[in-house]
N, C-alpha and C positions, 0 to 999 in steps of 0.2 A: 546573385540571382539575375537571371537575364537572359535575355533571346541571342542565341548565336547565330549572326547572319555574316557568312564568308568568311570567318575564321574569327570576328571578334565578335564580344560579349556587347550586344547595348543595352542599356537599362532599362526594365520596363516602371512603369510609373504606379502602376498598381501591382506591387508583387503582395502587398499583406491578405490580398482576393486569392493571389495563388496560390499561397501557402497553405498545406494541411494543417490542421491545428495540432496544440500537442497532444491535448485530449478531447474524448469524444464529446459533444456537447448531447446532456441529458435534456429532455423535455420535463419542467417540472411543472407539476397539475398549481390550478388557478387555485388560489387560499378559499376554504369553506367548502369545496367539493369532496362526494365520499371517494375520489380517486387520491385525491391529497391526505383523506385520512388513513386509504389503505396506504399510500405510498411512508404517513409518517411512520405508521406501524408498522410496517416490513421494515426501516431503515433503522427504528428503534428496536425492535427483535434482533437486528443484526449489528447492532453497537453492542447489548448488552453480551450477545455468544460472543462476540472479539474483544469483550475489554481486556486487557491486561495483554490480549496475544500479540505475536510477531510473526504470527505463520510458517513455523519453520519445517524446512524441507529437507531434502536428504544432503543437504550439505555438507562438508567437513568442520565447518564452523559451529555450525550445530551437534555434530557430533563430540567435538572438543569442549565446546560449553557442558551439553548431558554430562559427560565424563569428567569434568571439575564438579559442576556441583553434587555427585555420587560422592566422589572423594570427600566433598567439604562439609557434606553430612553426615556421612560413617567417620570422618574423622572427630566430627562436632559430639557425637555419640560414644565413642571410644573414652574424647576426654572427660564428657563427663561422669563415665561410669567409673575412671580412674581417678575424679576427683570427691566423690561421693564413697 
């Protein structure tokens, strides 16, 4: 990172000012306000609907996963009505 002047690169001194960040930085409300209590309750609403998930999308990945575990429960059900 650096300023190009005439063809070379010089350093600047403060590049961690220039850098974007890698994420966006949230504003989060002050402890004991009712914005902090709506903010924990929306954030707790929204842990418990995604526990367990991995958000999957139309991937091929995902398609292959659905398609083994199809298999691996009609096969689980097969055996054990062949073993009963």
């Amino acid at each position: 990172m650096g300023v190009i002047v005439g063809g070379y690169r010089l350093p600047v001194a403060n590049h961690k000012k220039t850098h974007k960040p890698r994420k966006p930085q949230h504003h989060l409300p002050k402890v004991g306000t009712p914005e902090n209590d709506a903010y924990r309750l929306k954030r707790s609403r929204e842990d418990v609907l995604d526990f367990g998930l991995m958000h999957p999308g139309n991937g091929l990945l995902t398609k292959i996963l659905g398609g083994l575990a199809v298999i691996f429960v009609v096969g689980m059900i097969v055996a054990f009505i062949f073993l009963t």
